[in-house]
Structure formats: C-alpha cells, structure tokens
C-alpha positions as CSV (number, residue, x, y, z in Angstrom):
1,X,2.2,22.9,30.8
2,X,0.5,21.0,28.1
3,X,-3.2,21.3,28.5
4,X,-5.1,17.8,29.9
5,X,-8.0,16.9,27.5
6,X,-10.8,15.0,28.0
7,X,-12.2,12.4,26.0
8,X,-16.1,12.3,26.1
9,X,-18.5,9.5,25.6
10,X,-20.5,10.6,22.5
11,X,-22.7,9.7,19.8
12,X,-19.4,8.6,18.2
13,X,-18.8,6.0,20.7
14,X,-21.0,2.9,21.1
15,X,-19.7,0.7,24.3
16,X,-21.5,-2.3,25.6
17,X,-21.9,-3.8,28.7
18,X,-19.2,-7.0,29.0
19,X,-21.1,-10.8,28.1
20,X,-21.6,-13.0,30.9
21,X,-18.9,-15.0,31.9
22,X,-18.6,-18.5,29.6
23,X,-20.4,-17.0,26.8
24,X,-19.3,-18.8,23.9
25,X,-17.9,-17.1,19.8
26,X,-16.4,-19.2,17.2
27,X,-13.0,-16.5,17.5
28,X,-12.2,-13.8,19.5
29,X,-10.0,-11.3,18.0
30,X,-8.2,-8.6,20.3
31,X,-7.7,-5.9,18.8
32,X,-10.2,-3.8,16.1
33,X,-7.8,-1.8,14.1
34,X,-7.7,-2.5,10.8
35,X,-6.4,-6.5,11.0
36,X,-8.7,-7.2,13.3
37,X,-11.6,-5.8,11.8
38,X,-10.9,-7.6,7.9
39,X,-10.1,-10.6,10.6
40,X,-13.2,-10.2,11.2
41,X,-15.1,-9.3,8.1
42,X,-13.3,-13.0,6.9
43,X,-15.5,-14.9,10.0
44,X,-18.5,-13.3,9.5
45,X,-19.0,-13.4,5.9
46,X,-17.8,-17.5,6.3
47,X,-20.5,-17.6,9.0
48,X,-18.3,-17.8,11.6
49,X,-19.4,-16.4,15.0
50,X,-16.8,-14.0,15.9
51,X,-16.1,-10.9,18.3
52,X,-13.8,-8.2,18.5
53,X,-12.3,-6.4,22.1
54,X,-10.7,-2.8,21.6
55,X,-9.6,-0.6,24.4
56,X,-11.1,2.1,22.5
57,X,-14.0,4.1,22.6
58,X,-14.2,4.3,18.7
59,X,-12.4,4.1,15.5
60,X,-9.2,6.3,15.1
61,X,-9.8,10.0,13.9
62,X,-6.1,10.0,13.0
63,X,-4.9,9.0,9.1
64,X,-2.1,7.1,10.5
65,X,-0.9,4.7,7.6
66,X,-1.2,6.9,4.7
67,X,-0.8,4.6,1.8
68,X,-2.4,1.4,0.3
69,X,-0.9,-0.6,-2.3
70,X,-2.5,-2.8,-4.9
71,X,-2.9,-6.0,-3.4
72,X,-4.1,-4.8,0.2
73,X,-7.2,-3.2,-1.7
74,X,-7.5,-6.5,-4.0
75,X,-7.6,-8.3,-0.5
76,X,-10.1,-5.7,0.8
77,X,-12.0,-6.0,-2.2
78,X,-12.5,-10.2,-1.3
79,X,-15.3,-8.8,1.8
80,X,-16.8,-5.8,-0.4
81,X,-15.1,-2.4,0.6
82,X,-12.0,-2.4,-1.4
83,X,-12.8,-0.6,-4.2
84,X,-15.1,2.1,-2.4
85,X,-12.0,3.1,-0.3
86,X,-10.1,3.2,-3.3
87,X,-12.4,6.0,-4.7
88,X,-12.2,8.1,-1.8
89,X,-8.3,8.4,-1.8
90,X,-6.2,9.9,-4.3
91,X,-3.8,7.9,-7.0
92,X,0.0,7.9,-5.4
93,X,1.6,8.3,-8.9
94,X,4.3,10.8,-7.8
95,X,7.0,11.1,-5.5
96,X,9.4,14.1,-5.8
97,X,12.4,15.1,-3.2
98,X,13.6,18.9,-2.9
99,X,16.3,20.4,-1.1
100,X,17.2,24.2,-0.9
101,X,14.6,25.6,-2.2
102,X,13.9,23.6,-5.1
103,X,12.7,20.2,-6.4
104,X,15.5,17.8,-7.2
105,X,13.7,14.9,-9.1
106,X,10.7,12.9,-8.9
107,X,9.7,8.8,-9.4
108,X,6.7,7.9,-11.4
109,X,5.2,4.7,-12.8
110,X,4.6,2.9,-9.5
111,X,2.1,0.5,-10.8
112,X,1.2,-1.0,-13.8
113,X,-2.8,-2.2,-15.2
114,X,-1.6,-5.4,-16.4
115,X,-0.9,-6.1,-12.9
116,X,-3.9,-5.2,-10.9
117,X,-6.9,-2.7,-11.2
118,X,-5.4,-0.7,-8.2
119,X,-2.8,2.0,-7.7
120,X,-0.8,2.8,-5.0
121,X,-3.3,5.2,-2.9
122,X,-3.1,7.6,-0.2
123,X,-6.1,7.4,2.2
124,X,-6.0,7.8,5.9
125,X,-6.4,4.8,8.0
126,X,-9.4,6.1,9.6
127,X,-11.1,6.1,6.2
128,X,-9.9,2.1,5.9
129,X,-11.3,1.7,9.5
130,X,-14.5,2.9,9.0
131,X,-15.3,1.1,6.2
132,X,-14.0,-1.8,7.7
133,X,-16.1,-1.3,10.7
134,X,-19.2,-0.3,8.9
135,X,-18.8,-3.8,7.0
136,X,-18.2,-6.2,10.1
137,X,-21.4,-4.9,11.8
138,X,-23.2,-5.2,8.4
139,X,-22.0,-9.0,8.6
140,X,-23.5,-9.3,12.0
141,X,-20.6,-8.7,13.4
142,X,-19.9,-7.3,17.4
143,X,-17.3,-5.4,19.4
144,X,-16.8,-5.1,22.3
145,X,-15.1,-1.6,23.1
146,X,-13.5,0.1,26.0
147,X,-12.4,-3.6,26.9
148,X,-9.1,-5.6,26.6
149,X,-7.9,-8.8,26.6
150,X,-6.4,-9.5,29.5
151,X,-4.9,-13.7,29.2
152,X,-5.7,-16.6,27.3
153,X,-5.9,-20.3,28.3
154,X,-6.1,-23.6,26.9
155,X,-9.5,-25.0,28.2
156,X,-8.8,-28.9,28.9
157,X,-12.2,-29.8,29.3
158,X,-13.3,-29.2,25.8
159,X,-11.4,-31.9,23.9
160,X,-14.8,-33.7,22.4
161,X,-15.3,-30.0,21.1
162,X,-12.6,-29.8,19.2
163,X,-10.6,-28.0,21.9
164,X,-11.5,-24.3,23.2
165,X,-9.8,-21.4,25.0
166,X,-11.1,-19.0,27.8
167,X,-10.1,-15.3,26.8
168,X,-10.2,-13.0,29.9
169,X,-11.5,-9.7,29.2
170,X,-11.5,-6.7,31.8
171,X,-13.5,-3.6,31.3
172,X,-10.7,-0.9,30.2
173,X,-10.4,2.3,28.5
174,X,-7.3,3.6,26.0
175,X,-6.6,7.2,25.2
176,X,-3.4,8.6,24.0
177,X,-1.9,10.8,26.7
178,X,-2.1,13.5,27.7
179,X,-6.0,13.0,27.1
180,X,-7.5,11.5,30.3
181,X,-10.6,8.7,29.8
182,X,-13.7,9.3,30.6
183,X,-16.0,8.0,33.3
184,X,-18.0,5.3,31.9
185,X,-21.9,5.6,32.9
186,X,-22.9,2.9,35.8
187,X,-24.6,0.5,33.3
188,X,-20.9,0.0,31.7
189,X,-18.9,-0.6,34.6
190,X,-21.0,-2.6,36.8
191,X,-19.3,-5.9,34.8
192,X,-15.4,-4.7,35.4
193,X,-14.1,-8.2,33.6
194,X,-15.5,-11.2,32.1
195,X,-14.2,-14.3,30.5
196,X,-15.1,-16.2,26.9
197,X,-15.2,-19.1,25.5
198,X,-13.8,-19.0,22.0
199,X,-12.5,-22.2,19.6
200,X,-9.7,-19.6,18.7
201,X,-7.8,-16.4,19.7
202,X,-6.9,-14.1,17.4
203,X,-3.9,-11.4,18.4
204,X,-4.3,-8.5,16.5
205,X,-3.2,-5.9,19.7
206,X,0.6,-5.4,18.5
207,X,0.1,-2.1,20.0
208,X,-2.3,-2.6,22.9
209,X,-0.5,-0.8,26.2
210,X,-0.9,-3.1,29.1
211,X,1.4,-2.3,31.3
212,X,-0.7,0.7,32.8
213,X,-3.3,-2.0,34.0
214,X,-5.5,-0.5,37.2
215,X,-5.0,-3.1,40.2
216,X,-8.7,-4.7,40.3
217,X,-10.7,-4.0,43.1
218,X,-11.3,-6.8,45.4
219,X,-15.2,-7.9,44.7
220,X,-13.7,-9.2,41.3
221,X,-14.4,-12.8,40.7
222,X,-10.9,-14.8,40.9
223,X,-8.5,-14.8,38.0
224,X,-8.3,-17.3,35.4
225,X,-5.9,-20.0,35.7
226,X,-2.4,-18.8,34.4
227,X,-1.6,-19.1,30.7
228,X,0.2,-21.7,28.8
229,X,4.1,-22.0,29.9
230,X,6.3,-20.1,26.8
231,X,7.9,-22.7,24.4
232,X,11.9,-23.3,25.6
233,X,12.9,-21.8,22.5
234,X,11.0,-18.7,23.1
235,X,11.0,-18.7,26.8
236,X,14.3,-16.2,26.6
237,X,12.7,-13.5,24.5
238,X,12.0,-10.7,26.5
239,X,8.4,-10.3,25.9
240,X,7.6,-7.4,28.1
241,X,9.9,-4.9,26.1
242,X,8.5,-6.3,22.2
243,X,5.2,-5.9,20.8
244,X,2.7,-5.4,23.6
245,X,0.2,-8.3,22.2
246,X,-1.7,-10.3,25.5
247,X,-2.5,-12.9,23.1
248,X,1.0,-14.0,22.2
249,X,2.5,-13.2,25.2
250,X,-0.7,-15.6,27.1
251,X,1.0,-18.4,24.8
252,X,4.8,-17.5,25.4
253,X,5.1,-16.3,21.3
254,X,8.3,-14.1,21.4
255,X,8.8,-10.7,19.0
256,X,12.2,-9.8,18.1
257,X,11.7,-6.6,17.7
258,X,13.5,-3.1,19.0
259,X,12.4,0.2,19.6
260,X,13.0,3.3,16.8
261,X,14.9,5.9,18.3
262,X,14.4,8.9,16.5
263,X,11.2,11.3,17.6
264,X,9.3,12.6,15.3
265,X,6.5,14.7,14.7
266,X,2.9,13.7,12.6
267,X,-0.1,15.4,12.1
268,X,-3.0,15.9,9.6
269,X,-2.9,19.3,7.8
270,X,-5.6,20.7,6.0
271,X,-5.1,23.5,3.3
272,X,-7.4,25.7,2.3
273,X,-8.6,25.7,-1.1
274,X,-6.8,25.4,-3.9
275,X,-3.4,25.6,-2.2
276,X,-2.3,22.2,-3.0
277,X,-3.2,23.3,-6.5
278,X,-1.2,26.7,-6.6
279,X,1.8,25.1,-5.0
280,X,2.0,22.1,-7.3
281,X,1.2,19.5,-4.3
282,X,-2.0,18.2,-5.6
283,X,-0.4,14.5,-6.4
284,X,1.6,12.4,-5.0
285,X,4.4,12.1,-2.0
286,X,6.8,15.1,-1.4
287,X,9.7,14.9,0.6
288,X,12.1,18.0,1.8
289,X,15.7,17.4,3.1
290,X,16.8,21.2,4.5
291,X,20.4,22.0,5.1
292,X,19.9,21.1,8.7
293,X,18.7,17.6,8.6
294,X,15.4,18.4,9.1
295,X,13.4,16.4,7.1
296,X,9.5,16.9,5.9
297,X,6.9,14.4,4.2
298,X,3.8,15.3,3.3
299,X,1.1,13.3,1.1
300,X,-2.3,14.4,0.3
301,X,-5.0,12.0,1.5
302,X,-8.7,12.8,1.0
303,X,-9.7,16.1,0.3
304,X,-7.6,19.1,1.0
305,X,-5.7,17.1,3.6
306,X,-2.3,16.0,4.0
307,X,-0.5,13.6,6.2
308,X,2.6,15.6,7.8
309,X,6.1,14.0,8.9
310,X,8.8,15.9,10.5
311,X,12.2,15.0,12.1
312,X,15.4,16.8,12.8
313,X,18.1,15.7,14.6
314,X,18.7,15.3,18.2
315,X,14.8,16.3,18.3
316,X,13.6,15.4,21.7
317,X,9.8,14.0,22.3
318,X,8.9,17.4,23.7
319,X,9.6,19.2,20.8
320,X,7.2,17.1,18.7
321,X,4.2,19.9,18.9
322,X,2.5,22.1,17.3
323,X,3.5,24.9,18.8
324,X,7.0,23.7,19.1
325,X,7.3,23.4,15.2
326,X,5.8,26.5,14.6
327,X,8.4,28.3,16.8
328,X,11.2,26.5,14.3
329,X,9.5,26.9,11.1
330,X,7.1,29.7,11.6
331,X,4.0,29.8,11.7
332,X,1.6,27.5,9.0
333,X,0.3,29.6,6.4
334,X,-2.9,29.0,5.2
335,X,-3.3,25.5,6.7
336,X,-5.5,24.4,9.9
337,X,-3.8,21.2,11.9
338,X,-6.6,19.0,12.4
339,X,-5.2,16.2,14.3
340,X,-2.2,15.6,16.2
341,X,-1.3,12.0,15.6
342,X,1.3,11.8,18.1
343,X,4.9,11.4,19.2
344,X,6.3,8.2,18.3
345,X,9.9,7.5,20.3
C-alpha cells in the first residue's frame, strides 16, 4: 500500500491558540490562500481590522496555479508585492505543441507593453502565497491557522452598530490524504472552537473540505444559533455537492458548478542543470499530444523547476503516481519530483 505520511508541526508552521469567544475584527475572511490573503492585504493597508482562519498548518509547498497574467500582478502591485513576484518567475512568451516526436508549432506575442508593464508569467502559487503572507503580517495583519470556519449568523442585536455577524470557528487541521495531521501540543487544543464578532464575512474557502468534520466532544460550549434560511431562489441548489465554501453555504448562496471527470496527474519537477537549456525548454509552455491520448504539459516556473501535467485516457485516480507514471513512461531521467500536488478527479 501507499505509504501514510505524517505532517509535523515545525518551524514552518506558526498556529495560535483560538480568541476568546466575542472577540471582535472589522472582517473575517475564511480562507488564506491567495484571495484571502490580497483580501486581506486590502483591510489592513485601509486600516481595517481584519483576520484570516485556514485549516492549514502553513502556506502551500505546492506551485499549483502556474501562471500570472498582467493585470493580476498590476492588482498585486496596488498592496506592494506585485512586481517582486514578477522578478522571481520567468516571462511566458512561448507556447509550442509536439506530437510524434517532434514539435508542430508554437504561439508567441502574448502580451504587448503598451498594454501593461507585465507579461504573462509562470511562478508557482506558493511563491504568490508567501509573498502575500509575508505582506499581510507586515500590515499587522493575523491568521488564525489549523482552524475553520464553521457557520455564520446575522447578529440582531447589533443594529446601532451598523449590523454584525458571529463567525463560528472550531479548532481543525487539513492535510491532503494520505498524509495524517499532527497532534497539536496541549496549549493549542485546549480552545477546540470559538466564535467572532466581525462587521463582515468574507468566503474565500471554495475549496475548504467540511464534510470530514470530527463530532465535537461534549464539554463544548453550545452551538451558535443556525444560519440564515437560503434565498427561495437558491434554496434548490444543491449546496453540499458545489463548492465547499461555509460562508456561502451559512447564507444559502448556491454554486452551479459540476465536478471534472477526467484524473490526472501534477507534480513539480526539477531538472538538473542546464537540461531545460540542452533540450530547448528553458521558455515558455510545452505541450505533447502522443499517439495514445496521453497528453503532457510542462512549464518552467522558478529556477530549474517545472510544473508537470499528465492525462491519458480512461486513467483511474490510482494511477495518478509517481511510480505509476514511471512504470508507463519509464523512468525520469535526470529530474528529481519534488512535490506531488495531487490527484484531482
């Protein structure tokens, strides 16, 4: 079987304990990927009070999105980190598609100066996210991580304020599977959940998994009141099966969307030196169509690594490994696999 990992607490990792119930932000955003966190960079550099909750221990190690366009890093720019970003990718000028052993064609000219100072540019998520992150705190910013929103609701009793919500928040830690959390030390879990007081909720946790919720133990305090009744013209959206945001399903906000079918494979590759150079993959986006159907994407992000896509048909989730694709496509040459970034169904 596939081996079980386990994720440690580590220098990497700062967790706090949960606030007091009541205690009181401007917003409260779930979610600190990278909406939440320029969400957040927006507050604090306004001077709004604002916190963020994340079920995770840290910021991604995974690339994930592998591109930025123009105007995201013009946007990104407006709280100080766009630019710096920029200069740590590499210019996405190029995209060629081969088949068969050779190169069919390639697209350039995907940008133009008189349009924006930025080009298309491939850099790993993880690099956005940490700049991101290291901004937000900068701006006095706080997260709250290991934790997850749990419900929102309208709090009646603060009209002459404006109005106000209480955000339930529960002590709660996310790491892709097969990876097992951690324990968390006793000065973390002693506060299992909590509850805020916010003027708004932000939902930013399209992708937060719920559903695997622990039952709470019974010296919790008792739940919130329920949230807000869904709009009737919402109320027949399925929410449980759309995007796994608390925050819109608390207020009955429906997502038509569907699942993607097709597995597939991603991973970060790193070449060894002067590889990409040899091969002629230094620039741009390549894409391989084989005889098959398998098909391969690769894009070189910071450094000597790439991002990695591959699908082939009728490829089941179990197949989407390592040692799986090696076994198809033989072993990789001169390349180390840094980090798995998952199955996606």
């Amino acid at each position: 079987g596939r081996p079980i990992v386990i994720i440690m607490v580590d220098s990497g990792s700062h967790v706090d304990p949960l606030p007091e119930p009541g205690t009181e932000y401007d917003v409260v955003v779930s979610g600190a990927g990278p909406v939440g966190l320029m969400i957040g960079c927006y507050m604090q550099s306004q001077g709004v009070r604002c916190v963020l909750i994340d079920p995770h221990l840290k910021n991604g190690d995974g690339s994930k999105a592998a591109v930025t366009m123009p105007r995201s890093f013009e946007m990104l720019e407006r709280v100080g980190v766009g630019t710096a970003i920029a200069d740590v990718g590499r210019p996405a000028g190029l995209a060629r598609l081969g088949s068969n052993g050779g190169w069919l064609g390639k697209i350039t000219g995907f940008t133009s100066a008189r349009l924006s100072q930025y080009v298309p540019t491939a850099v790993g998520q993880n690099i956005v996210e940490a700049h991101l992150c290291a901004r937000y705190l900068e701006l006095g910013g706080k997260i709250l991580r290991a934790a997850r929103v749990t419900g929102v609701s309208e709090d009646d009793t603060a009209a002459d304020e404006g109005g106000r919500c209480t955000v339930a928040v529960e002590r709660y830690v996310y790491v892709r599977p097969p990876a097992q959390a951690p324990p968390l030390p006793p000065a973390l879990a002693a506060l299992t959940s909590t509850s805020l007081s916010a003027r708004f909720a932000v939902g930013a946790d399209g992708k937060q998994v719920h559903a695997l919720a622990p039952a709470p133990p019974p010296s919790l305090p008792p739940p919130l009141p329920p949230p807000l009744p869904p709009p009737p013209a919402l109320g027949a959206v399925p929410l449980s099966s759309c995007a796994q945001s608390m925050v819109r399903e608390s207020l009955g906000l429906g997502y038509e969307g569907h699942e993607y079918a097709q597995s597939f494979f991603l991973a970060d590759v790193e070449l060894e030196e002067g590889v990409a150079e040899a091969t002629g993959w230094e620039r741009g986006l390549h894409a391989v169509i084989e005889a098959d159907g398998a098909f391969l994407l690769f894009i070189r992000l910071q450094g000597n690594v790439f991002r990695t896509y591959y699908c082939a048909a009728g490829m089941e989730p179990e197949q989407c490994t390592q040692e799986s694709l090696s076994e198809q496509r033989g072993p990789p040459q001169r390349a180390v696999w840094m980090h798995k970034s998952g199955t996606r169904p």
